[in-house]
Wavefront OBJ file of the C-alpha trace (Angstrom):
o trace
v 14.203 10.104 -6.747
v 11.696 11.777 -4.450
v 9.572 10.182 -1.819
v 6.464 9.311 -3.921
v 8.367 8.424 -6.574
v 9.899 5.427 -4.232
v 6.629 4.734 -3.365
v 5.019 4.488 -7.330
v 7.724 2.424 -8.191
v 7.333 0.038 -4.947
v 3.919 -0.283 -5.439
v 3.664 -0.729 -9.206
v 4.941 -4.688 -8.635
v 2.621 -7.289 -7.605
v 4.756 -9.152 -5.230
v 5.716 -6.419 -3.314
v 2.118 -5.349 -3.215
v 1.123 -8.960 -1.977
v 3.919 -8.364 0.808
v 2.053 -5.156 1.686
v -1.210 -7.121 1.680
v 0.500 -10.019 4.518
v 1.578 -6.691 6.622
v -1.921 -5.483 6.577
v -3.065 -8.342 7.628
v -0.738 -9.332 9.847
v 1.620 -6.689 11.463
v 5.247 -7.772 12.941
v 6.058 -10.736 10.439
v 9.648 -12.533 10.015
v 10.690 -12.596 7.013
v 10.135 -16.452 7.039
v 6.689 -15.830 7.861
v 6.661 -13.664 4.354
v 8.028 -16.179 2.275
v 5.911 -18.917 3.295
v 3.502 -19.299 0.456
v 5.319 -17.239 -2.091
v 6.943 -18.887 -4.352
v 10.071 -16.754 -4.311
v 13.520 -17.107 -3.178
v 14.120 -15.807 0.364
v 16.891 -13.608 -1.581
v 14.117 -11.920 -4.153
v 11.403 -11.002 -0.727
v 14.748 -9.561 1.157
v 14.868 -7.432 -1.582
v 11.518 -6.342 -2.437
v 11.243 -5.685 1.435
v 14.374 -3.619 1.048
v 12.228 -1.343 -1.650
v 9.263 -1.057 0.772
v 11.618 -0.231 3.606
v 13.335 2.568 1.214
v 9.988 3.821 0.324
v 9.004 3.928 4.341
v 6.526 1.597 3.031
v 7.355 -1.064 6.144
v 9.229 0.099 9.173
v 10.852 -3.063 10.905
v 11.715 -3.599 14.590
v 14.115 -6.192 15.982
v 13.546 -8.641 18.605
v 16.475 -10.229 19.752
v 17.574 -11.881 16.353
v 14.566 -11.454 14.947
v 13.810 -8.953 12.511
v 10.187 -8.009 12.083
v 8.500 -6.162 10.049
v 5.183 -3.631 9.908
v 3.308 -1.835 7.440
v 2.974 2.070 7.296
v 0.175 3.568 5.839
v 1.378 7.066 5.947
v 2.829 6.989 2.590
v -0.346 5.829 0.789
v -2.383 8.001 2.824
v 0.054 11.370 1.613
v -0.468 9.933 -1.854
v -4.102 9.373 -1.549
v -4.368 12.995 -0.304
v -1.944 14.743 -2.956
v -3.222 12.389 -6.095
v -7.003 10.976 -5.303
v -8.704 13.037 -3.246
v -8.602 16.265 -5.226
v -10.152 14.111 -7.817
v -12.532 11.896 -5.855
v -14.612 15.098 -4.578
v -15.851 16.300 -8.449
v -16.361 12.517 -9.497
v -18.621 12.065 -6.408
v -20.437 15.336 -6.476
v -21.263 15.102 -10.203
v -22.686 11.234 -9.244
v -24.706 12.631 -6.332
v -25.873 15.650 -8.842
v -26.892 12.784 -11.648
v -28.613 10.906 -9.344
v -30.862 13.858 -7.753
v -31.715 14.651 -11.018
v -32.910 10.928 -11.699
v -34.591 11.357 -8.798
v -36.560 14.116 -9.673
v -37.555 12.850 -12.873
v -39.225 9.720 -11.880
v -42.833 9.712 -11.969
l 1 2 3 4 5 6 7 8 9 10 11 12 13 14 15 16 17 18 19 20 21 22 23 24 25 26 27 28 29 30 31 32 33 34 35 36 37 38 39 40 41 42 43 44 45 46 47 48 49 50 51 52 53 54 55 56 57 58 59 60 61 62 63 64 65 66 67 68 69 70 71 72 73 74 75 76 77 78 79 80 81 82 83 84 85 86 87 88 89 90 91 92 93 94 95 96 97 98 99 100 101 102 103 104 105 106 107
């Protein structure tokens, strides 16, 4: 499995994308800090982190016995580049082309 296919597959379930969502909002989190307001076993976050980690989707630094963990957007970003940008740039020129032409026409 390549690279963005690790990260499709990480981000195509909801809990691991609500894990993303904590990291973005709050960088350097124990897993106990993670699982507090889940409503998952400690056992299923360890391993949906373990998916995000093997999709470089989190990088995570250890403090003493602590194990914390931090998003990385460069994965989403390489994604956004190779599979939404391409197509973002005709979708958005053909909107501002439809709406000079409404523009023109009004009286």
């Amino acid at each position: 499995m390549d690279r963005s296919d690790k990260v499709f597959k990480a981000l195509a379930d909801p809990n691991r994308r609500e894990l993303i969502d904590r990291l973005h909002a709050q960088n350097g989190q124990t897993l106990g800090e993670l699982c507090k307001g889940l409503g998952m076993a400690r056992q299923s976050v360890t391993q949906h982190l373990g998916l995000l980690e093997d999709a470089n989707l989190i990088s995570v630094q250890w403090r003493g016995r602590e194990k914390l963990h931090y998003f990385n957007p460069v994965p989403i970003h390489e994604i956004y580049e190779r599979w939404i940008r391409k197509f973002e740039k005709e979708r958005l020129e053909a909107l501002h082309n439809l709406k000079t032409r409404l523009e023109r026409k009004r009286p």
